[in-house]
TORZA-632123 format. One record per residue (C-alpha): z, y, x. Coordinates in nm, 4 decimals. Example, Ala and Ser with C-alpha at 12.3 -4.5 7.8 and 13.67 -1.06 7.14 Angstrom:
BEGIN
+----------+----------+----------+
:       pz :       py :       px :
+----------+----------+----------+
:   0.7800 :  -0.4500 :   1.2300 :
:   0.7140 :  -0.1060 :   1.3670 :
+----------+----------+----------+
***
This chain:
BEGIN
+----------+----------+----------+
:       pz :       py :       px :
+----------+----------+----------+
:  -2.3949 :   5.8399 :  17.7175 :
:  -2.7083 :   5.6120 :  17.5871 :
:  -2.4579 :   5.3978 :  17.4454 :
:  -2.2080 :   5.5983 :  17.3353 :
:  -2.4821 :   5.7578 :  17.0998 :
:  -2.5951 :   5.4839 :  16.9561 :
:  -2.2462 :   5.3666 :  16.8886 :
:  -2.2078 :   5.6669 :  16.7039 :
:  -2.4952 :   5.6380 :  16.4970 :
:  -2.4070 :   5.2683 :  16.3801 :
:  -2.7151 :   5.0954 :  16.5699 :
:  -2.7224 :   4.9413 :  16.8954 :
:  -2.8429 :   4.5967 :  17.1037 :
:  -2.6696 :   4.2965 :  17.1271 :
:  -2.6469 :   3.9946 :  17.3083 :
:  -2.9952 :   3.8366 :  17.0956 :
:  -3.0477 :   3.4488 :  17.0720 :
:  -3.4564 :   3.3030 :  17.0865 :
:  -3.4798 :   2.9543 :  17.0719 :
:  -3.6559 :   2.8508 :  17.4390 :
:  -3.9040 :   2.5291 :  17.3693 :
:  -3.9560 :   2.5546 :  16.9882 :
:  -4.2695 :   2.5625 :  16.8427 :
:  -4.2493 :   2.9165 :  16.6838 :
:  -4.4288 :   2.9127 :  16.3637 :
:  -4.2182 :   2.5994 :  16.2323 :
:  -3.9353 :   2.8149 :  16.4027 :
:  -3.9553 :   3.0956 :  16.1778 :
:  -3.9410 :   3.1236 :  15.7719 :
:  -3.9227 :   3.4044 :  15.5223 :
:  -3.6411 :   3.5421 :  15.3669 :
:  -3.4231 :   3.3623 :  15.1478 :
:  -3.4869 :   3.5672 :  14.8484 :
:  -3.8466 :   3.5036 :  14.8112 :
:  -4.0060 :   3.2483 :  14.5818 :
:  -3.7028 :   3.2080 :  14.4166 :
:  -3.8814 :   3.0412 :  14.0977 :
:  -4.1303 :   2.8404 :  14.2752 :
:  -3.9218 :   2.5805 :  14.4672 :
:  -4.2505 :   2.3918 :  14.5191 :
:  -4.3166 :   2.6795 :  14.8003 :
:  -3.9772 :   2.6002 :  14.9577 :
:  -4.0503 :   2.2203 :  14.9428 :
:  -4.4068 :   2.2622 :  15.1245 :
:  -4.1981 :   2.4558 :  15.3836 :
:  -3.9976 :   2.1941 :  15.4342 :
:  -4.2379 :   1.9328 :  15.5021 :
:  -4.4372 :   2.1412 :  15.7410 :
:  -4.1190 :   2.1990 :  15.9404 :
:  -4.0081 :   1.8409 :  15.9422 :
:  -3.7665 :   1.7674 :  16.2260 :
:  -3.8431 :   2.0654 :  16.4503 :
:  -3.6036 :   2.3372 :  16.5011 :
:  -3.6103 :   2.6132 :  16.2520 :
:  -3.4292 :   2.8665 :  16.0390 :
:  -3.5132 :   2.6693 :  15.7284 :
:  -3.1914 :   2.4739 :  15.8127 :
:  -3.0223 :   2.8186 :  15.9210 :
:  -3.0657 :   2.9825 :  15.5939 :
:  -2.9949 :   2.9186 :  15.1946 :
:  -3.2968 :   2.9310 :  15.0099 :
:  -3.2502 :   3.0845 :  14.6833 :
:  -3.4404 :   2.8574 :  14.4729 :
:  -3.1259 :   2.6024 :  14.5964 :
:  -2.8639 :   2.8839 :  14.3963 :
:  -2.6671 :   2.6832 :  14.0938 :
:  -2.8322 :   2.3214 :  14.1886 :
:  -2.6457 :   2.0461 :  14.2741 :
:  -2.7896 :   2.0722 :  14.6347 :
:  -2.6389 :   2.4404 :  14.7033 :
:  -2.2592 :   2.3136 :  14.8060 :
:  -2.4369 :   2.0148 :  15.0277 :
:  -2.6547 :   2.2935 :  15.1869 :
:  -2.3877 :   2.5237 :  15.3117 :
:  -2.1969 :   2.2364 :  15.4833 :
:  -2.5238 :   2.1506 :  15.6298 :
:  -2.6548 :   2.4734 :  15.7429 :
:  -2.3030 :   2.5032 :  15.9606 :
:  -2.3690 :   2.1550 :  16.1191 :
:  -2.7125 :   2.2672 :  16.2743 :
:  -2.6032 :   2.6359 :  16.3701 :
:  -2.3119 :   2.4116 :  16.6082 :
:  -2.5721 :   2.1385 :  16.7122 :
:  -2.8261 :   2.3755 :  16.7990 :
:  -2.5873 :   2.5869 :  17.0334 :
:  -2.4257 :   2.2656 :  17.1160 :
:  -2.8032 :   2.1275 :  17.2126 :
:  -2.9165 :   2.4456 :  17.3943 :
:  -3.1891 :   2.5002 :  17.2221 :
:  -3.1346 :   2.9022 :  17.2920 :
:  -3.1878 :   3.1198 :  17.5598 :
:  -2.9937 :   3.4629 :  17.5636 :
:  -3.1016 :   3.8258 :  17.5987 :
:  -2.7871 :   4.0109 :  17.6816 :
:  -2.7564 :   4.3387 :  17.5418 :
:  -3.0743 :   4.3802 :  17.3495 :
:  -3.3217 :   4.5591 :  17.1611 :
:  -3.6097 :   4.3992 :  17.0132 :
:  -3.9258 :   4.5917 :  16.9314 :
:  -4.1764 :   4.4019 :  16.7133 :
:  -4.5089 :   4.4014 :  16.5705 :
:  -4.5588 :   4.2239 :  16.2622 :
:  -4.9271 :   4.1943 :  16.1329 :
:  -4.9188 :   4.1079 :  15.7677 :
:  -5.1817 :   3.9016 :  15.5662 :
:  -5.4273 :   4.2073 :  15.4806 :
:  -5.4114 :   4.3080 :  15.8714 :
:  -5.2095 :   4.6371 :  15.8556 :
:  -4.9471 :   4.6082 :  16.1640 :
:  -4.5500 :   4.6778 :  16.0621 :
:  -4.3625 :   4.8408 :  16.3645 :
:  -3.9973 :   4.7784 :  16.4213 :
:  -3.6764 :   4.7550 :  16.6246 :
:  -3.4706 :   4.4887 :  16.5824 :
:  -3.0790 :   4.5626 :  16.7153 :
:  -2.7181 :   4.5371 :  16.4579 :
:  -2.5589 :   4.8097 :  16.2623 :
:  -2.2124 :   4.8810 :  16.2741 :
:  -2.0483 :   4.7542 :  15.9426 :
:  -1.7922 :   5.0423 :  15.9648 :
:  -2.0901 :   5.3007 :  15.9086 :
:  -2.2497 :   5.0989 :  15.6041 :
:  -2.0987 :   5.1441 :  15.2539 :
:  -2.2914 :   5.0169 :  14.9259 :
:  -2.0755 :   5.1394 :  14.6816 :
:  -2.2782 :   5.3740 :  14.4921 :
:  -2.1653 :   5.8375 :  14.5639 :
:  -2.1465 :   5.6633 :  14.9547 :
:  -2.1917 :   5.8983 :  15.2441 :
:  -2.2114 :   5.6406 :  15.5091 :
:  -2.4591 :   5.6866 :  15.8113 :
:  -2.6384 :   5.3403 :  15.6450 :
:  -2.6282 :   5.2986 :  15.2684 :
:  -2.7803 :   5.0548 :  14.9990 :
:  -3.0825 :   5.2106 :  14.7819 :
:  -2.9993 :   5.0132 :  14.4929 :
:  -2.7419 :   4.9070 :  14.2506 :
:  -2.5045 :   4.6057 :  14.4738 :
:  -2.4837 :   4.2688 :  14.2072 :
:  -2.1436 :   4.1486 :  14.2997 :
:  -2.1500 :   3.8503 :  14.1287 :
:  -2.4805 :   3.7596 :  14.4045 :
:  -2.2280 :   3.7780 :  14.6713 :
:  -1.9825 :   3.4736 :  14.6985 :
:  -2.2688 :   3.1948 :  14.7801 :
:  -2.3840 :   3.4031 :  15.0645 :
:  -1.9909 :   3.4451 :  15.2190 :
:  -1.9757 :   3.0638 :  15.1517 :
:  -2.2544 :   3.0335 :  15.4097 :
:  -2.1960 :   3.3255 :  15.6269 :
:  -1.7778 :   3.2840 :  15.6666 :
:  -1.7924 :   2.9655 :  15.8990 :
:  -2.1078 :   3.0151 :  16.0023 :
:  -2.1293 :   3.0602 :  16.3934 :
:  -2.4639 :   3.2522 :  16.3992 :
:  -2.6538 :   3.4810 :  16.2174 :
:  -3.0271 :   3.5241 :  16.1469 :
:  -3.1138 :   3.8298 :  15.9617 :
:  -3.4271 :   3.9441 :  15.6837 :
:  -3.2560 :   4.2609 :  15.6543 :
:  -3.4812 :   4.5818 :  15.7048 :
:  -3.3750 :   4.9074 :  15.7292 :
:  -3.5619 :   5.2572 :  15.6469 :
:  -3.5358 :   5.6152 :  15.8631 :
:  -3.7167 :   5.8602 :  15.7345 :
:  -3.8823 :   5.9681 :  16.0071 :
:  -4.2156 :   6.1530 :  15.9078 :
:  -4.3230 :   6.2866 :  16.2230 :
:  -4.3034 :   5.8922 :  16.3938 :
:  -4.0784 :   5.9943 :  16.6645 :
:  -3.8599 :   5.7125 :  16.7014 :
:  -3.9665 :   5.3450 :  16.6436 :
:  -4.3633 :   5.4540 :  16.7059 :
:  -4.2819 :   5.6427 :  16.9869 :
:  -4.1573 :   5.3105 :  17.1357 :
:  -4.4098 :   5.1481 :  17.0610 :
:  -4.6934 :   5.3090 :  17.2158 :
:  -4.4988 :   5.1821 :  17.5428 :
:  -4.5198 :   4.7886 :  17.5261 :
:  -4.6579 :   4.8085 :  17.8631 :
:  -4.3508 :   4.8548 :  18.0139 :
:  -4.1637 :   4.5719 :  17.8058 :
:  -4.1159 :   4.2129 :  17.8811 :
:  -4.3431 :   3.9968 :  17.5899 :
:  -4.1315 :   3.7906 :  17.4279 :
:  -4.2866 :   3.5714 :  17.1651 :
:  -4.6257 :   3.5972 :  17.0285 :
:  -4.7232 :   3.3346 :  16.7145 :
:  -4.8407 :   3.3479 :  16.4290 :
:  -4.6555 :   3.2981 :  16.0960 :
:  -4.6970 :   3.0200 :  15.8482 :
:  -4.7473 :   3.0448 :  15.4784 :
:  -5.0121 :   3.3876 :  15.4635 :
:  -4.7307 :   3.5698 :  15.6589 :
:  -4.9936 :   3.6941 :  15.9103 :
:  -4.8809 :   3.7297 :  16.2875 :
:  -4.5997 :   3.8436 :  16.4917 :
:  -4.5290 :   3.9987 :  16.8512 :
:  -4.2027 :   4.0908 :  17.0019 :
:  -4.0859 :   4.2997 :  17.3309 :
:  -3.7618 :   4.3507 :  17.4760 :
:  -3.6816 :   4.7407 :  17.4740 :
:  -3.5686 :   4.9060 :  17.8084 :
:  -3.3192 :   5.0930 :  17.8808 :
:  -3.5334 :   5.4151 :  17.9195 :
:  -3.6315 :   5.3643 :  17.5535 :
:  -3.2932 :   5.2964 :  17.4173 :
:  -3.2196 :   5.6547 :  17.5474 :
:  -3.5398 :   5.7525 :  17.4249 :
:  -3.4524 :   5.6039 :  17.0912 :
:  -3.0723 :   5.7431 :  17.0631 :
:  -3.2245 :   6.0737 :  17.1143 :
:  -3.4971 :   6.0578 :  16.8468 :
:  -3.1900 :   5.9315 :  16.5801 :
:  -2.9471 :   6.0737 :  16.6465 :
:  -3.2159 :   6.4118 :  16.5896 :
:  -3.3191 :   6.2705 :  16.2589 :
:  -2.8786 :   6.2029 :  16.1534 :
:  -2.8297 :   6.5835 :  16.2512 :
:  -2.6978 :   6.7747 :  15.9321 :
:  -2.8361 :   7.0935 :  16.0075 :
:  -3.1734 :   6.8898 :  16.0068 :
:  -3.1382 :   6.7209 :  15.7213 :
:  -3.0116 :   7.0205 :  15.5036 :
:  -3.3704 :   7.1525 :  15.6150 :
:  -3.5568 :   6.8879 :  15.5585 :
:  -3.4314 :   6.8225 :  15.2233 :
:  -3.3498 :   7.1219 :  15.1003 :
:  -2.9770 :   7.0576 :  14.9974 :
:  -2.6935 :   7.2271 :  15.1519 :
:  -2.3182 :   7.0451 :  15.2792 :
:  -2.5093 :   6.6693 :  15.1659 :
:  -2.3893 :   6.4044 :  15.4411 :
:  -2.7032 :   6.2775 :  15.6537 :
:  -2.8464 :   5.9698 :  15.5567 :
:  -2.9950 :   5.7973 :  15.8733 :
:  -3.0653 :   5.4396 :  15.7433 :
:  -3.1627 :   5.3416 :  15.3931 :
:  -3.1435 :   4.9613 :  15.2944 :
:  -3.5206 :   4.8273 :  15.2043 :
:  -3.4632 :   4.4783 :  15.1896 :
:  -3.2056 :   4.2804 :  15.2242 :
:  -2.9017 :   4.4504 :  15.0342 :
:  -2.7036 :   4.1428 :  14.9382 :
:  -2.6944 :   3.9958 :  15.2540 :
:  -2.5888 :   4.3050 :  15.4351 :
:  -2.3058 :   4.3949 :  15.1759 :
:  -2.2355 :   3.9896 :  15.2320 :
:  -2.1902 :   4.0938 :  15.6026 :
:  -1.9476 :   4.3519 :  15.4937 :
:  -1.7795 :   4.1615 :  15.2525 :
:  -1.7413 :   3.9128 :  15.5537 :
:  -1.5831 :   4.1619 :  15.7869 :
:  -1.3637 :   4.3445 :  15.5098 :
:  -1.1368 :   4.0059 :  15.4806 :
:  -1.1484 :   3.9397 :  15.8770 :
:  -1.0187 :   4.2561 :  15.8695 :
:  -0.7315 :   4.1816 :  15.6791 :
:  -0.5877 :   3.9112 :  15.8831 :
:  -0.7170 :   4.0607 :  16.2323 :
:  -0.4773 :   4.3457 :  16.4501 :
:  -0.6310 :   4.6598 :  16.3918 :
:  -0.6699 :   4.7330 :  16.7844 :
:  -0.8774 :   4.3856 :  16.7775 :
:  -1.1300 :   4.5278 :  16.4890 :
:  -1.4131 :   4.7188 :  16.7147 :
:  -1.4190 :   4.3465 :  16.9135 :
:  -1.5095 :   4.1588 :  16.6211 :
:  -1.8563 :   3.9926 :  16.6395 :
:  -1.8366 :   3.9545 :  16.2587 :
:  -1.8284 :   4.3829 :  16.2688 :
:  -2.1612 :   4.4054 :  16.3556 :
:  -2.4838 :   4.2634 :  16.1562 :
:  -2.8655 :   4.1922 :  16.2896 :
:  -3.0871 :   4.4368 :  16.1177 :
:  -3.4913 :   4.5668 :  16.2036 :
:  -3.5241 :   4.9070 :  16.1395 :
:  -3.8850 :   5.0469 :  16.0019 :
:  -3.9984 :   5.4178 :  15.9550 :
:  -4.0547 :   5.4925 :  15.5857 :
:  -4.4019 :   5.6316 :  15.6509 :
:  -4.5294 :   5.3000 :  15.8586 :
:  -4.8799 :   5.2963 :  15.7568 :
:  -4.8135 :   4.9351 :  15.6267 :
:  -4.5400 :   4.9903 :  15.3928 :
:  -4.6141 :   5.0257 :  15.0717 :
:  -4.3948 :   5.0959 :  14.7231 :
:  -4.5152 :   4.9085 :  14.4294 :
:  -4.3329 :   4.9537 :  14.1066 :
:  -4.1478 :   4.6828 :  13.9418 :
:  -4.2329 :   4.6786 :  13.5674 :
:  -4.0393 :   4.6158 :  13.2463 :
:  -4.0769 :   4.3223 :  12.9715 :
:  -3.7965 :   4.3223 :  12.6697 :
:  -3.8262 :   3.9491 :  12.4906 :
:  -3.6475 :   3.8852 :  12.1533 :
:  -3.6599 :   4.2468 :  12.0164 :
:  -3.8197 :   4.4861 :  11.7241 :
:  -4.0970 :   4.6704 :  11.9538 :
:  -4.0847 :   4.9096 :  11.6403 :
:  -3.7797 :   4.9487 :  11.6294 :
:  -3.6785 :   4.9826 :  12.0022 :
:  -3.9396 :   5.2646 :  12.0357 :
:  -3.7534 :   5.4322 :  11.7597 :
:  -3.3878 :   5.3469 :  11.9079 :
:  -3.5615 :   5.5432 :  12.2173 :
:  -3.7048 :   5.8485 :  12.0359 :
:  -3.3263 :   5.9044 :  11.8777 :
:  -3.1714 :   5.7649 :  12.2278 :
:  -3.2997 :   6.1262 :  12.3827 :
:  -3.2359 :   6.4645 :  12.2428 :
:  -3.6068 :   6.6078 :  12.2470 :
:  -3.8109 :   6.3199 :  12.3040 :
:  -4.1321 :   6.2626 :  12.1091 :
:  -4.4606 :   6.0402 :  12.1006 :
:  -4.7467 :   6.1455 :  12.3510 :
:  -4.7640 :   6.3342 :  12.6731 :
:  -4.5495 :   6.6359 :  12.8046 :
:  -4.3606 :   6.8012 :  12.9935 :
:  -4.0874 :   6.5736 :  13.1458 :
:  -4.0786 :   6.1948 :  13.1985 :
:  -4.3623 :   6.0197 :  13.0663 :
:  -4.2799 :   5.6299 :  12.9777 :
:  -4.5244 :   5.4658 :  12.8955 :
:  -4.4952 :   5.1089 :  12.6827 :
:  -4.7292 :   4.8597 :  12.5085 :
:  -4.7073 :   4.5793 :  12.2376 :
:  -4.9071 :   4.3206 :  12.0547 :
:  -5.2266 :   4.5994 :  12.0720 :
:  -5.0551 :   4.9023 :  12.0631 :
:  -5.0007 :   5.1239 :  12.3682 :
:  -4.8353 :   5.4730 :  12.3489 :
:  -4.6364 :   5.6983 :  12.5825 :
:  -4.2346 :   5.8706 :  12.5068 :
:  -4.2048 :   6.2361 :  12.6805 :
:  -3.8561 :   6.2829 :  12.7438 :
:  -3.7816 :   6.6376 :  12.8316 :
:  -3.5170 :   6.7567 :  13.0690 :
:  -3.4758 :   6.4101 :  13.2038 :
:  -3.1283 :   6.3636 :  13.4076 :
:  -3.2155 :   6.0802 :  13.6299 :
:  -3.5014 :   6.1861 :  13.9028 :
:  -3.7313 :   5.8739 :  13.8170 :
:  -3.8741 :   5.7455 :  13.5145 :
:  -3.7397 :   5.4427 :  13.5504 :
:  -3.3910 :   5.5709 :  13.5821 :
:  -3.4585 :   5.7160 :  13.2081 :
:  -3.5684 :   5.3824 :  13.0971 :
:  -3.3286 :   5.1811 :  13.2526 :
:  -3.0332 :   5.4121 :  13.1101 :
:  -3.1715 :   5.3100 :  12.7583 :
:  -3.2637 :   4.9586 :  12.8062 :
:  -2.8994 :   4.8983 :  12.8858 :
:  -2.7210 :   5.0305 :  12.6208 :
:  -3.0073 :   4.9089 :  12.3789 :
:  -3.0059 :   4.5778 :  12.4841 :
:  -2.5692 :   4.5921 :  12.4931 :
:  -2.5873 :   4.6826 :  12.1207 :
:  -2.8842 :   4.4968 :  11.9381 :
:  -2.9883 :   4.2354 :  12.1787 :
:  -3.2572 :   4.0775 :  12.3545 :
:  -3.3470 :   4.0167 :  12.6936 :
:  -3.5049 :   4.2194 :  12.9791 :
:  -3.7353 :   4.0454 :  13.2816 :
:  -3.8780 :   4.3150 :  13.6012 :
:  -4.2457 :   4.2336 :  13.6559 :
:  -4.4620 :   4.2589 :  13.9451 :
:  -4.8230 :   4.3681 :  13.8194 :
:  -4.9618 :   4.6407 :  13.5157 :
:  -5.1980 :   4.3017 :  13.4294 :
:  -4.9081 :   4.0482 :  13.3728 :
:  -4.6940 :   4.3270 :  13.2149 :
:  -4.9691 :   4.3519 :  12.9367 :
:  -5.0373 :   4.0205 :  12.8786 :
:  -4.6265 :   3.9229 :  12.8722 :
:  -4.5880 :   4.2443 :  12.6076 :
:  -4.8866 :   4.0835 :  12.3565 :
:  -4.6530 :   3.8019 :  12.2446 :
:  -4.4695 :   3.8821 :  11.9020 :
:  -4.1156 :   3.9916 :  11.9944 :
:  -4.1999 :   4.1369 :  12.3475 :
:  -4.2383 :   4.5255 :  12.4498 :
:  -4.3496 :   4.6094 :  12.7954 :
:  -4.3060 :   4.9185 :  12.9914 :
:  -4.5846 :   5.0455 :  13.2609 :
:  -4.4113 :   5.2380 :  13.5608 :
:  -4.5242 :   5.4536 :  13.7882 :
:  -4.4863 :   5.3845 :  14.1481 :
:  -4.2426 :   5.5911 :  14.3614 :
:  -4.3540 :   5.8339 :  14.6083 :
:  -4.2200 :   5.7181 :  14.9547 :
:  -4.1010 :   6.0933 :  15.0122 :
:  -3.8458 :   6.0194 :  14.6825 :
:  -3.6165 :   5.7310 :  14.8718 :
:  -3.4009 :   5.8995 :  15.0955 :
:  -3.3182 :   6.2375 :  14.8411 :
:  -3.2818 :   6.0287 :  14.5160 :
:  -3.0189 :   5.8144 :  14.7051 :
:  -2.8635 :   6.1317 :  14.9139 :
:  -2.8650 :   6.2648 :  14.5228 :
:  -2.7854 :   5.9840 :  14.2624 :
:  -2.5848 :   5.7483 :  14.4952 :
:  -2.8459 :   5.4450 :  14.4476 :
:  -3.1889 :   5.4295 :  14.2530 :
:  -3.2256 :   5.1854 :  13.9397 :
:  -3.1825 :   4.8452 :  14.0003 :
:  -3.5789 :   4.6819 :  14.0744 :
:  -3.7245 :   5.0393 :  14.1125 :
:  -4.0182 :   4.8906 :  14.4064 :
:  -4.1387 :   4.6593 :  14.5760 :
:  -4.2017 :   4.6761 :  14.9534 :
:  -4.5007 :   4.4756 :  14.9431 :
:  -4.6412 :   4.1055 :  14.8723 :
:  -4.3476 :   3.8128 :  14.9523 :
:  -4.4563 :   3.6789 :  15.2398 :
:  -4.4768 :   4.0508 :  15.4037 :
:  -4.0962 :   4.0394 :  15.4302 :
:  -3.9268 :   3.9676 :  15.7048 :
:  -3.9182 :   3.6726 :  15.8585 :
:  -3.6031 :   3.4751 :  16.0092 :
:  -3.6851 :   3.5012 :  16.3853 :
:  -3.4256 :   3.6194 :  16.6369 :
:  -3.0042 :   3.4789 :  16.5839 :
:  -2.6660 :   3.5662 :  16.7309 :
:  -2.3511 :   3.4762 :  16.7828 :
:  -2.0755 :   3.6434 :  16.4772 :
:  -1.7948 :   3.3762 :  16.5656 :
+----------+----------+----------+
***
């Protein structure tokens, strides 16, 4: 029944690969999409790791995308999945759930379970009313050099996290409060500020425990209640991090699909993709806007293009969304009344794209109020100052408006993601 439910609900264990002798901390690296402009972070990793087993030569850095290294690397990467599974460096946990601990660099401790999702519940087109969808907009084009590493590939190692909303911490925390009665399996800490890390193999008790606690939070009935909207399709997980390389999964799947029997699909080790879930209100997890800088523009005349861009908007502060920009040493704030989109930066984004379509110029996101200042100073630059999200916003926005904004938040500092820890088998 246990696993029946889960099945249902698009989460469940799986046969989980930990290397046996390694030394852990060179073992384990963060996700590939970090520190994509500072390869000098990527070489440092590299030297620390040396010749000891790791998921550095698992994974494709980003900072390798469009270099002349980034065809070599793929052809690589499959080489030392094969010789490490040829080598034994593994040891299997058949049919597994992992819960972990993660304790990031300013000490606040990140609960999860790591299992797979079923790729036949997960959709990332936006208007999806999959079980598990994406919270932002998918970038197609940011696919293809993650199938060219993923399609021969004959493991997996995931930095994918997914969200339940899950307010009254009866699922993953629940769990949790029982490591007693699980098996410790790895306990190190993390290189490069990443903190510490703990994991425990789930019993089968819990799973049940768990499958009843989601498969409560993915009732409709519940979810029409708890977010006031009638006949809306639950949403039980909500990508956090992680997007492309889950929709790469999918894309993956999709064309072994195609030249797979259809009674041979629900067999396929390439349907299935290595996820941790997290509850939305973990104490640790917090949303940090992403900011706006427009280079090679008017700043006077792209606050005007905005005033017209919106029946009803004016200068200074009102009712309705508030955006707020600065230039050179002028800093002023754009009501726009009646706003469609839910968040402010769904307003401004709307604009920026069809300004930037029409008249030019060129638009970076920014981490930090402080470095969105200083970039919007320089002659030719505008910067926008967003508000951060409310956590409590995630799940109805997306239920709502499909996906939010492309680089609405941040989840946190880049080396609190996840790190590559746990593998599998996909071929």
């Amino acid at each position: 029944m246990m696993k029946k439910q889960l099945e249902e609900l698009g989460f469940l264990p799986a046969d989980m690969l930990l290397p046996k002798d390694a030394d852990m901390t060179r073992w384990s690296v963060v996700a590939c999409d970090q520190f994509t402009s500072q390869p000098e972070y990527w070489e440092r990793v590299e030297q620390f790791v040396g010749d000891a087993p790791s998921t550095l030569y698992l994974i494709l850095p980003e900072s390798r995308l469009g270099t002349p290294r980034e065809t070599e690397s793929v052809r690589e990467i499959n080489q030392t999945m094969k010789q490490y599974l040829q080598e034994g460096v593994f040891q299997t946990l058949e049919q597994s759930l992992i819960y972990v601990e993660r304790q990031q660099a300013n000490g606040k401790i990140r609960c999860g379970i790591v299992g797979v999702v079923d790729l036949e519940h997960y959709d990332y087109r936006p208007g999806a009313t999959s079980l598990i969808r994406a919270t932002e907009g998918t970038v197609l084009s940011r696919i293809p050099p993650r199938v060219a590493v993923r399609k021969d590939a004959p493991l997996e190692t995931s930095h994918i996290m997914l969200l339940i909303d899950d307010p009254m911490k009866t699922a993953i925390e629940a769990i949790g409060a029982q490591t007693g009665e699980m098996e410790l399996l790895y306990q190190f800490e993390l290189m490069e500020n990443g903190g510490s890390i703990s994991g425990w193999r789930v019993t089968k008790a819990q799973e049940e425990q768990l499958a009843a606690a989601l498969a409560a939070l993915a009732d409709p009935t519940a979810t029409a209640q708890k977010y006031q909207m009638e006949k809306v399709p639950p949403l039980l997980f909500a990508v956090g991090d992680g997007n492309h390389s889950l929709a790469t999964a999918k894309e993956n799947y999709e064309r072994k699909k195609r030249v797979t029997p259809k009674k041979q699909w629900e067999t396929l080790p390439a349907r299935f993709a290595m996820a941790e879930v997290v509850n939305l209100h973990d104490d640790s997890l917090e949303f940090e806007p992403i900011h706006r800088v427009v280079f090679d523009v008017s700043p006077e005349d792209l606050v005007n293009k905005l005033l017209q861009w919106y029946k009803g908007a004016f200068q200074g502060e009102g009712e309705g969304h508030q955006i707020r920009y600065v230039y050179g040493e002028t800093e002023g704030v754009i009501t726009v009344p009646s706003p469609k989109a839910k968040l402010e930066v769904g307003t401004l984004q709307n604009f920026l794209d069809g300004y930037i379509k029409t008249y030019g110029g060129k638009v970076d996101y920014i981490h930090g109020a402080d470095v969105t200042r200083e970039l919007a100073r320089q002659a030719g630059n505008i910067g926008f100052i967003l508000p951060a999200m409310a956590k409590s916003q995630l799940f109805p926005t997306v239920m709502t408006e499909g996906v939010l904004p492309r680089k609405t938040f941040s989840m946190g500092e880049a080396w609190d993601k996840r790190y590559y820890l746990e593998c599998r088998k996909i071929r």
